[in-house]
N, CA, C and O atoms as CSV, one atom per row, in Angstrom:
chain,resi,resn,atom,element,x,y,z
A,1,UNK,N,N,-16.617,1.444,3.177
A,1,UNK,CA,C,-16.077,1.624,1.835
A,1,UNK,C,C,-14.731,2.343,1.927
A,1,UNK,O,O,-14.860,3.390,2.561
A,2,UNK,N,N,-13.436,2.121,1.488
A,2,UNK,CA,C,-12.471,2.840,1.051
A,2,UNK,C,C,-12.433,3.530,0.256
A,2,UNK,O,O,-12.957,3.236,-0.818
A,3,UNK,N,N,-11.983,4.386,0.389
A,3,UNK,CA,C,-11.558,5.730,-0.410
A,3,UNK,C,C,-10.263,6.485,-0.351
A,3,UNK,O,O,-9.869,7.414,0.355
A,4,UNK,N,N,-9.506,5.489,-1.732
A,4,UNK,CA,C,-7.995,6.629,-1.339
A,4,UNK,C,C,-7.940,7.510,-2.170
A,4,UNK,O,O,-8.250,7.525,-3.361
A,5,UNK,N,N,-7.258,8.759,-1.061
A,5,UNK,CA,C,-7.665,9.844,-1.634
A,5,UNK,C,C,-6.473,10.017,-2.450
A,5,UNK,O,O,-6.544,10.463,-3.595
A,6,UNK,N,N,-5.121,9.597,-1.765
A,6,UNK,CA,C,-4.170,9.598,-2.840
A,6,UNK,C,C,-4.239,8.974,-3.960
A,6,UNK,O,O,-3.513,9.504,-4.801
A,7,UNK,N,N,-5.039,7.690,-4.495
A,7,UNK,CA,C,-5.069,6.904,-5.555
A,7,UNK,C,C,-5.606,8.118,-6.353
A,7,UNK,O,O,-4.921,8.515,-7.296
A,8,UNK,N,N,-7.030,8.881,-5.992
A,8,UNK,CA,C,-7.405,9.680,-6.598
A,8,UNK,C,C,-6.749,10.616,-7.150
A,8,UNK,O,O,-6.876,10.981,-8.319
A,9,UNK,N,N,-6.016,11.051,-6.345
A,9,UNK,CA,C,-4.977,11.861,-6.624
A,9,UNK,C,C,-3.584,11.923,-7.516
A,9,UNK,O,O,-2.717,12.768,-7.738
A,10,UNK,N,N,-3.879,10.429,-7.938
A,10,UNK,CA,C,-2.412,9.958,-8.553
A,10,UNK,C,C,-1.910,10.287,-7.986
A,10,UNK,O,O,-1.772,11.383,-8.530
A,11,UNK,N,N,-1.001,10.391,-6.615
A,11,UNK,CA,C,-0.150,11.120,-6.097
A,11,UNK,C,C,0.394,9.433,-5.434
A,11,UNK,O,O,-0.463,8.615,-5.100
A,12,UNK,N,N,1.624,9.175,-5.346
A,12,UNK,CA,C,2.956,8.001,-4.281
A,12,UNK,C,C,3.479,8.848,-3.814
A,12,UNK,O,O,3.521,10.075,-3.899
A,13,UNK,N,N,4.050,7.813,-3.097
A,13,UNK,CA,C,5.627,8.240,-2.091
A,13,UNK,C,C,6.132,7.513,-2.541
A,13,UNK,O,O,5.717,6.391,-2.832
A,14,UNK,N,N,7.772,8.226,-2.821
A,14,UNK,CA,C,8.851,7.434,-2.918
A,14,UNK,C,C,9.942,7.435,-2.251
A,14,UNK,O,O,10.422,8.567,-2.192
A,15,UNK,N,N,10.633,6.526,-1.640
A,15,UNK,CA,C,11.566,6.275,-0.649
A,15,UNK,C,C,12.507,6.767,-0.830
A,15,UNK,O,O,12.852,6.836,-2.009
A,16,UNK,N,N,13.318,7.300,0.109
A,16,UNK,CA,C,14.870,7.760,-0.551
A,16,UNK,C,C,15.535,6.182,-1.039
A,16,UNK,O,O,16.642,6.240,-1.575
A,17,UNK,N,N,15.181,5.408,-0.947
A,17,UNK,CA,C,15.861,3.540,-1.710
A,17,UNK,C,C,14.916,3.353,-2.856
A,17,UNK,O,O,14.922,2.273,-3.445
A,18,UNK,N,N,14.052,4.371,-3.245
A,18,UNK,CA,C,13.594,3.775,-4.443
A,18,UNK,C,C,12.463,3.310,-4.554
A,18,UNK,O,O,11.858,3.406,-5.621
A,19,UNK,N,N,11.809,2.562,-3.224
A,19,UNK,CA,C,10.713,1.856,-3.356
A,19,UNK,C,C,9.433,2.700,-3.302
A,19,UNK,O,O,9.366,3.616,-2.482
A,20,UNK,N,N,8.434,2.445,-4.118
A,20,UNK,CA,C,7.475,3.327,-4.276
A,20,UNK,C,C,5.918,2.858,-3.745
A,20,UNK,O,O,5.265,2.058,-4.416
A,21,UNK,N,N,5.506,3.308,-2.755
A,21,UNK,CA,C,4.391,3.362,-2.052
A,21,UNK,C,C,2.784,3.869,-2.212
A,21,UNK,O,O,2.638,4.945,-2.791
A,22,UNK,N,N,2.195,3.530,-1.982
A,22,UNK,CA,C,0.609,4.107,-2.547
A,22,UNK,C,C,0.121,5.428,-1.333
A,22,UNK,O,O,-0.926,6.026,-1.579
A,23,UNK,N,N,0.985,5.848,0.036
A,23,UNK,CA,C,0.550,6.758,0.112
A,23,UNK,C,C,1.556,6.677,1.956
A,23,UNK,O,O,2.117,5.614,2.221
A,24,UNK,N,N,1.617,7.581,2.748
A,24,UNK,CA,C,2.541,7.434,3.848
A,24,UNK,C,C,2.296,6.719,4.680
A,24,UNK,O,O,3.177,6.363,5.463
A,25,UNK,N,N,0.928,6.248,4.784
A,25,UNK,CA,C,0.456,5.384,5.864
A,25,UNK,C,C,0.951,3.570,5.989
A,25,UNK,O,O,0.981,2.643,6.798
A,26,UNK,N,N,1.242,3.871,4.719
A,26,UNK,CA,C,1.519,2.353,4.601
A,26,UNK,C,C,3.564,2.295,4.655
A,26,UNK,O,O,4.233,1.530,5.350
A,27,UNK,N,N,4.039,3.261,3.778
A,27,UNK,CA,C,5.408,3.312,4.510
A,27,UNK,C,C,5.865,4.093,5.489
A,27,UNK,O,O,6.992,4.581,5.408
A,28,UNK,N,N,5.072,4.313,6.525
A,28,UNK,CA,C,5.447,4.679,7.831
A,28,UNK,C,C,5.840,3.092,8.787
A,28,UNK,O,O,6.763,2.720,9.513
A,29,UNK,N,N,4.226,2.356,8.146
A,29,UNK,CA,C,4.390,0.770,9.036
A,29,UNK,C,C,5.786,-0.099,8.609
A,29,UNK,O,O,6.502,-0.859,9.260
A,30,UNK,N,N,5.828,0.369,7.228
A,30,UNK,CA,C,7.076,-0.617,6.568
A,30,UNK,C,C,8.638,0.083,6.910
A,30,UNK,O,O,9.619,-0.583,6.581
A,31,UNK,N,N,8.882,1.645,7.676
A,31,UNK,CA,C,9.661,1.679,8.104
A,31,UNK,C,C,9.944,1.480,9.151
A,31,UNK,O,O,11.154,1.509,9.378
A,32,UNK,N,N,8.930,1.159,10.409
A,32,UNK,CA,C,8.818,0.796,11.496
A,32,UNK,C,C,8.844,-0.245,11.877
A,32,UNK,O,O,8.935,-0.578,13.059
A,33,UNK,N,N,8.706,-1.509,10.177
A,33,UNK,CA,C,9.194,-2.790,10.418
A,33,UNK,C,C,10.476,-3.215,10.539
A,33,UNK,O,O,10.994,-4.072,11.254
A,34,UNK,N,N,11.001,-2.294,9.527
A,34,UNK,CA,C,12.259,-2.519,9.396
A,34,UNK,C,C,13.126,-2.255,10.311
A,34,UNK,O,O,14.052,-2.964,10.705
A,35,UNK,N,N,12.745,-0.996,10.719
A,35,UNK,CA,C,14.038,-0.738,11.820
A,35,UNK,C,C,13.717,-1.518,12.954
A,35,UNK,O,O,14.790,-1.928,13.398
A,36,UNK,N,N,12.740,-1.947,13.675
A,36,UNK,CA,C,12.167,-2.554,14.472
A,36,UNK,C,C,13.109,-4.101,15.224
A,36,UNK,O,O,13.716,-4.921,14.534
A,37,UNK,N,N,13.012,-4.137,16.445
A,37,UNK,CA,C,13.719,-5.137,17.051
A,37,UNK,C,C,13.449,-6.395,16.714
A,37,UNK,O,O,14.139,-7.391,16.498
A,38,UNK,N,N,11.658,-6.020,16.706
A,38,UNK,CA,C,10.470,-7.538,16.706
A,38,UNK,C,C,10.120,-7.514,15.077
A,38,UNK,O,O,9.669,-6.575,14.421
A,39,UNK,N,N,10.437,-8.717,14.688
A,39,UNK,CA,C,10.095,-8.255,13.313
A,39,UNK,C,C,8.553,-8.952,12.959
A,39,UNK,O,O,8.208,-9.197,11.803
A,40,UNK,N,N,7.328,-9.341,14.677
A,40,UNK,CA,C,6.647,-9.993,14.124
A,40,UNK,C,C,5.865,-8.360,13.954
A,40,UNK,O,O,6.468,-7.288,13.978
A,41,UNK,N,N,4.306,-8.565,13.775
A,41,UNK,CA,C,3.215,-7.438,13.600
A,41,UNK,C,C,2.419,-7.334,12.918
A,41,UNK,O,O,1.456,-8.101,12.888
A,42,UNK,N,N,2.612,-6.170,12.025
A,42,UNK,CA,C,1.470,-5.236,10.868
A,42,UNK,C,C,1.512,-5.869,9.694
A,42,UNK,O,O,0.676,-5.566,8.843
A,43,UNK,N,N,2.692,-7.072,9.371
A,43,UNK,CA,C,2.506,-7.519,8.212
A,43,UNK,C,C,1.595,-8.984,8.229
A,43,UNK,O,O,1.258,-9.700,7.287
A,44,UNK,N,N,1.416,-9.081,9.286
A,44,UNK,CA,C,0.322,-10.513,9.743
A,44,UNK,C,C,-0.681,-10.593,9.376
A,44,UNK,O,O,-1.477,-9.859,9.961
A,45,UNK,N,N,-1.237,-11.445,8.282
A,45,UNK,CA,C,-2.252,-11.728,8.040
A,45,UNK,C,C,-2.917,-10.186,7.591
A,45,UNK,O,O,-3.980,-9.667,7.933
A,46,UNK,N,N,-1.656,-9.613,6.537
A,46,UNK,CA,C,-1.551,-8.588,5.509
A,46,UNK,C,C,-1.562,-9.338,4.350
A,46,UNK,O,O,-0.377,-9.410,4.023
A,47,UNK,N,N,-2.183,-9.895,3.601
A,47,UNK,CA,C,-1.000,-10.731,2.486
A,47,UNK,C,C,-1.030,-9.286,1.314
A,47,UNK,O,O,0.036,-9.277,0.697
A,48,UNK,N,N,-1.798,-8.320,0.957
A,48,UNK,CA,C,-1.483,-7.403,0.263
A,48,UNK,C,C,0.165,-6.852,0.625
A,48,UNK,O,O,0.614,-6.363,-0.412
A,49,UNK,N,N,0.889,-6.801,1.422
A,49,UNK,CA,C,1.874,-6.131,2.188
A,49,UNK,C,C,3.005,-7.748,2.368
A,49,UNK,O,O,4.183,-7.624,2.700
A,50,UNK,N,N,2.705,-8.416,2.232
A,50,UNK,CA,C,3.268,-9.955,1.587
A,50,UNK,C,C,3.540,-9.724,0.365
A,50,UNK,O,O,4.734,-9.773,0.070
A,51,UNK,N,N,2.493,-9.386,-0.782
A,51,UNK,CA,C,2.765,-9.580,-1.749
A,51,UNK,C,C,3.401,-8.195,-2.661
A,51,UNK,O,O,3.431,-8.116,-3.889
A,52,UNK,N,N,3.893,-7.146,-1.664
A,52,UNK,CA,C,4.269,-5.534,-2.132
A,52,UNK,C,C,6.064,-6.480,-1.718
A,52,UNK,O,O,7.039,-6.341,-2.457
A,53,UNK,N,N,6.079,-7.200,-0.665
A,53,UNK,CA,C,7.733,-7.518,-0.484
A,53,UNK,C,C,8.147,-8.314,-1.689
A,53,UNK,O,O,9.308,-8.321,-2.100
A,54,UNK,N,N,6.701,-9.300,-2.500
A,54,UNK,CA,C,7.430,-10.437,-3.462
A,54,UNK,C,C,8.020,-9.632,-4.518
A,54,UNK,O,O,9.056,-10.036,-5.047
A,55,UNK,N,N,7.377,-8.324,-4.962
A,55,UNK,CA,C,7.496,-7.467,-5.786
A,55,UNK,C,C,8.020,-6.521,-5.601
A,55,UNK,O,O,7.862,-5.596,-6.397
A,56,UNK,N,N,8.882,-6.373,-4.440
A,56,UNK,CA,C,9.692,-5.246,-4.042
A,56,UNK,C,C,10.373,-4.402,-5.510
A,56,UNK,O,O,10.312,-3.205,-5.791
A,57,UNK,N,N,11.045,-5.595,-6.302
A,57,UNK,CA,C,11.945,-4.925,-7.029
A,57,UNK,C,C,11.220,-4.067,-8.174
A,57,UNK,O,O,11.656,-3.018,-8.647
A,58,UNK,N,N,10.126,-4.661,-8.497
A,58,UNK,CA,C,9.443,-4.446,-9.525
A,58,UNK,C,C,9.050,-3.146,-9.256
A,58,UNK,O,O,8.940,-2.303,-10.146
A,59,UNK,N,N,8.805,-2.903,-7.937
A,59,UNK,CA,C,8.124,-1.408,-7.651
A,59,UNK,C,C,8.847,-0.366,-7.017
A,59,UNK,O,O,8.360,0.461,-6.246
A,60,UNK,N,N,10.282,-0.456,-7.452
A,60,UNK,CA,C,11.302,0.200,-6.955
A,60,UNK,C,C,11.710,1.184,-8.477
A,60,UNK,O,O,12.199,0.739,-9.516
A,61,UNK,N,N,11.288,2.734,-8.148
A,61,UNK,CA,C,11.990,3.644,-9.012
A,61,UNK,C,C,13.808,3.075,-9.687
A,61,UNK,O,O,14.217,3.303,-10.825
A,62,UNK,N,N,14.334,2.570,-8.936
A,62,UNK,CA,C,15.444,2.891,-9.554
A,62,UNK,C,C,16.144,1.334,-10.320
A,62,UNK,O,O,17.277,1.066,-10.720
A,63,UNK,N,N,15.045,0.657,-10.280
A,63,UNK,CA,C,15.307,-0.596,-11.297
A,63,UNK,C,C,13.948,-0.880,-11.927
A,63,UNK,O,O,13.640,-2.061,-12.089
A,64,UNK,N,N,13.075,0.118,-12.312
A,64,UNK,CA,C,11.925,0.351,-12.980
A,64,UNK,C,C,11.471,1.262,-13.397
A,64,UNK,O,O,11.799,2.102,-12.559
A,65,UNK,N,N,10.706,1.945,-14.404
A,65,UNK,CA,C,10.078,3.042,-14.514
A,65,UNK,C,C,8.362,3.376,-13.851
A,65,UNK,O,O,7.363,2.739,-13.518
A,66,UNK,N,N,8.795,4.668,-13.933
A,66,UNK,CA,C,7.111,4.764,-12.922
A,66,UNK,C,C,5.867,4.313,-13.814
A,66,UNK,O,O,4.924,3.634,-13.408
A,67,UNK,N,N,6.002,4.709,-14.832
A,67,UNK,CA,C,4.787,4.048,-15.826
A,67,UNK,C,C,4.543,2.445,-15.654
A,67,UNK,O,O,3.489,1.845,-15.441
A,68,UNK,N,N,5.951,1.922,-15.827
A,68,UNK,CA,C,5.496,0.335,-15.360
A,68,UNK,C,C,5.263,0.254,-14.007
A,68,UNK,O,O,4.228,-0.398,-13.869
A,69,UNK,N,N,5.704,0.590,-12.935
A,69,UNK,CA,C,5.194,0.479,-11.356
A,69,UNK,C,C,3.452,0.866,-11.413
A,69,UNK,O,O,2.442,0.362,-10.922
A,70,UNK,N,N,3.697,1.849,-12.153
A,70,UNK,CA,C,2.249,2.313,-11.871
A,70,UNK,C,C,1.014,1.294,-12.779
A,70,UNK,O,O,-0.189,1.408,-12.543
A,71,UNK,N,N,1.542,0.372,-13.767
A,71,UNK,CA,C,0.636,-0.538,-14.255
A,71,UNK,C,C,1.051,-1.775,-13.614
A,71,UNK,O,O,0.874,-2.912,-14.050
A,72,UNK,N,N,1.575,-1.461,-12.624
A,72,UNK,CA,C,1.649,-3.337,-11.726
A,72,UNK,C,C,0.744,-3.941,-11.667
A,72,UNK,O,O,-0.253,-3.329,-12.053
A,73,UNK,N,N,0.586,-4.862,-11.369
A,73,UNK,CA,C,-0.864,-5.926,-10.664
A,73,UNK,C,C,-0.561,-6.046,-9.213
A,73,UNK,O,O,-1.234,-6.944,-8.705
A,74,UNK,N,N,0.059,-5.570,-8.558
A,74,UNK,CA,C,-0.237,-5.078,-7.327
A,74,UNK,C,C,-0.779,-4.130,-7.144
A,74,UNK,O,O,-1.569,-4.454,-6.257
A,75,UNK,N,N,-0.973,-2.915,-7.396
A,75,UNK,CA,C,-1.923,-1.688,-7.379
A,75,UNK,C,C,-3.132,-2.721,-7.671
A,75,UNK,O,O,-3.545,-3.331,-6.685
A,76,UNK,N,N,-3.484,-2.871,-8.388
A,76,UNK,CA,C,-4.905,-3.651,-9.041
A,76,UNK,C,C,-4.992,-4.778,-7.107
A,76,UNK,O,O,-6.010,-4.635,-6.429
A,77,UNK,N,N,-4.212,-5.416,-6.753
A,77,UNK,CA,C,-4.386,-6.114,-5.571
A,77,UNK,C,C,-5.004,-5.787,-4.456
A,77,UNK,O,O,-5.748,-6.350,-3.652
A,78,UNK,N,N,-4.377,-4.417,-4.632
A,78,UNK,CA,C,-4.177,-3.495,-3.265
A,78,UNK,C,C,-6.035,-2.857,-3.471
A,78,UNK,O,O,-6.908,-2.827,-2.603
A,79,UNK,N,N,-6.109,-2.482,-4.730
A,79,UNK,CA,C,-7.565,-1.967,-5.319
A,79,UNK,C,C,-8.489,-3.214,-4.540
A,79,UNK,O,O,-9.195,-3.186,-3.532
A,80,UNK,N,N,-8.194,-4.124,-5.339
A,80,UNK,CA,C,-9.166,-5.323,-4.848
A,80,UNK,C,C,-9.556,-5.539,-3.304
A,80,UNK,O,O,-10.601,-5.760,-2.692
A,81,UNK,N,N,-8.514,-5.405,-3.054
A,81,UNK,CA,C,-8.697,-5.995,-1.558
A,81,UNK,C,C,-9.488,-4.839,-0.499
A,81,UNK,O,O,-9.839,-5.103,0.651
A,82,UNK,N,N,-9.651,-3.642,-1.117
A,82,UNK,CA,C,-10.712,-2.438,-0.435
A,82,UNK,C,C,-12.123,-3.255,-0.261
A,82,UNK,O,O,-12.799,-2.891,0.701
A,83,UNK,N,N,-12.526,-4.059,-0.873
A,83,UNK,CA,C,-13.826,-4.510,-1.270
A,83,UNK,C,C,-13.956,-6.112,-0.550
A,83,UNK,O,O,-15.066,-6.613,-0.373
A,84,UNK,N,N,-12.890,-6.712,-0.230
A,84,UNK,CA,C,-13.001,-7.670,0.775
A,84,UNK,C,C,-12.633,-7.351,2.373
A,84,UNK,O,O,-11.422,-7.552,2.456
A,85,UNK,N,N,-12.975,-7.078,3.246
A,85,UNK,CA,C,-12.853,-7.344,4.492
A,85,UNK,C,C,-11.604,-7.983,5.040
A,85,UNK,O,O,-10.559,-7.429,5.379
A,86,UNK,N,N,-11.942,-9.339,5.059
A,86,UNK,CA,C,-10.770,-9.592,5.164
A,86,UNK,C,C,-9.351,-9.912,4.325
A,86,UNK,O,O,-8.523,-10.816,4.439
A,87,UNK,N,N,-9.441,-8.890,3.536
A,87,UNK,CA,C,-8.133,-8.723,2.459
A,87,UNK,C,C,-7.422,-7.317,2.864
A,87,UNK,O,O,-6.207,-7.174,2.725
A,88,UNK,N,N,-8.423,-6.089,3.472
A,88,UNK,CA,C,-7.850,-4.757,3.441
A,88,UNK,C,C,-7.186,-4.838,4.286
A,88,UNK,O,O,-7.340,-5.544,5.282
A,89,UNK,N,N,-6.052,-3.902,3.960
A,89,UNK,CA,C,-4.928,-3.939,4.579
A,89,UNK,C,C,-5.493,-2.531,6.223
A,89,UNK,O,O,-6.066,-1.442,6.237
A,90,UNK,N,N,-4.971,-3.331,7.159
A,90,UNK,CA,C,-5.171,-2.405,8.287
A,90,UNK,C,C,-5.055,-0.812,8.206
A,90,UNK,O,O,-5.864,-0.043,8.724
A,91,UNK,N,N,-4.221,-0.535,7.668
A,91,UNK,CA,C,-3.978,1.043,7.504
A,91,UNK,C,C,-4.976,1.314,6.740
A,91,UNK,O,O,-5.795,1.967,7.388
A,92,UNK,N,N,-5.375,1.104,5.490
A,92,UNK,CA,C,-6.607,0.989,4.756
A,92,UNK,C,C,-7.866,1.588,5.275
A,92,UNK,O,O,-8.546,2.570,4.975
A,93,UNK,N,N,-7.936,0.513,6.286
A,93,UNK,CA,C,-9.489,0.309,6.877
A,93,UNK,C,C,-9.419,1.634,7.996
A,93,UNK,O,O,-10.501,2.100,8.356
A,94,UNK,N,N,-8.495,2.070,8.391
A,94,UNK,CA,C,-8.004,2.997,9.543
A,94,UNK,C,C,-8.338,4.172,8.798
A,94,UNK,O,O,-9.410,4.726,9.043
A,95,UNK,N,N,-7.757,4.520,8.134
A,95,UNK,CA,C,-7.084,5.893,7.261
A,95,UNK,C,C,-8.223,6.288,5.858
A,95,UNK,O,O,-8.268,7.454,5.467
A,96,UNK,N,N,-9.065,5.246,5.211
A,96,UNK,CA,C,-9.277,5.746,4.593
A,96,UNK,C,C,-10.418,5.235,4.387
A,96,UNK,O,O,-10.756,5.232,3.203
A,97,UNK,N,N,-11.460,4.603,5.447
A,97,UNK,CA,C,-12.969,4.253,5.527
A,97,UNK,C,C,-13.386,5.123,5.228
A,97,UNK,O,O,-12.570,6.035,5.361
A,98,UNK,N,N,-14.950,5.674,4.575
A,98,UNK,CA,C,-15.670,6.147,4.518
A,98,UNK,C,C,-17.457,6.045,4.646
A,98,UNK,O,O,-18.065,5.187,4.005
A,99,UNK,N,N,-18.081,6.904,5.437
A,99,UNK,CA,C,-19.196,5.885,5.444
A,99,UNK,C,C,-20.120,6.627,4.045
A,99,UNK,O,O,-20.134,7.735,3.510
A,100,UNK,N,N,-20.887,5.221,3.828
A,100,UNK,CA,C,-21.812,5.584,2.453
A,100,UNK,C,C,-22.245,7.003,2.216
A,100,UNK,O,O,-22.038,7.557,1.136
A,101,UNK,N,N,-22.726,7.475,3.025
A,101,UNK,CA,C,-23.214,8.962,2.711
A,101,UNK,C,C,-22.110,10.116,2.786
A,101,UNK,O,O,-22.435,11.300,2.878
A,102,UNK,N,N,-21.126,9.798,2.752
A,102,UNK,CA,C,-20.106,10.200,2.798
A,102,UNK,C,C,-19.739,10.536,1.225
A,102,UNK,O,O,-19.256,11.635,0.954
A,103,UNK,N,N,-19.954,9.669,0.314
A,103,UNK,CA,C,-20.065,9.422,-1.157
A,103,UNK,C,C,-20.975,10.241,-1.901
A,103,UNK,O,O,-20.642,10.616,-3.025
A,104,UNK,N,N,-21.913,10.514,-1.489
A,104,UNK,CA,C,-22.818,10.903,-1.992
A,104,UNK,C,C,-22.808,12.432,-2.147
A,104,UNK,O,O,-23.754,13.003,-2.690
């Protein structure tokens, strides 16, 4: 089961460019893509992290407001995909598994 603790938290990161993130784990990989020689990797058979690039702009502080970023339908994606297997995004499954009794 996932459990983000930042979702809980209402708490993002935001980039010094604006773009706004659901927590560091995930823009640590996306700055490591970028600067990166190889541009294959972490976004493979990510499509949550596919579909954060289609919407880049949309979820960028400085050509959006946080209230609308924060009612995207990517958040809702990113939600969803905790609950499929093969939808969660690797960092996800790494960083923020929990086991059942863990919940309780």
């Amino acid at each position: 089961m996932i459990k983000c603790k930042w979702r809980d938290e209402n708490r993002v990161l935001v980039n010094i460019d604006g773009q706004v993130w659901p927590c560091c784990y995930l823009v640590n990989n996306e700055y490591e893509y970028a600067v990166s020689n190889s541009k294959s990797g972490y976004k493979d058979n990510q499509e949550v992290l596919e579909s954060y690039t289609t919407y880049k702009d949309e979820l960028n502080i400085f050509k959006n407001d946080m209230d609308s970023i924060n009612k995207h339908q990517w958040w809702k994606e990113l939600e969803q995909s905790w609950s499929d297997k093969s939808k969660t995004l690797k960092q996800c499954a790494k960083w923020c598994t929990q086991k059942e009794e863990e919940n309780e």
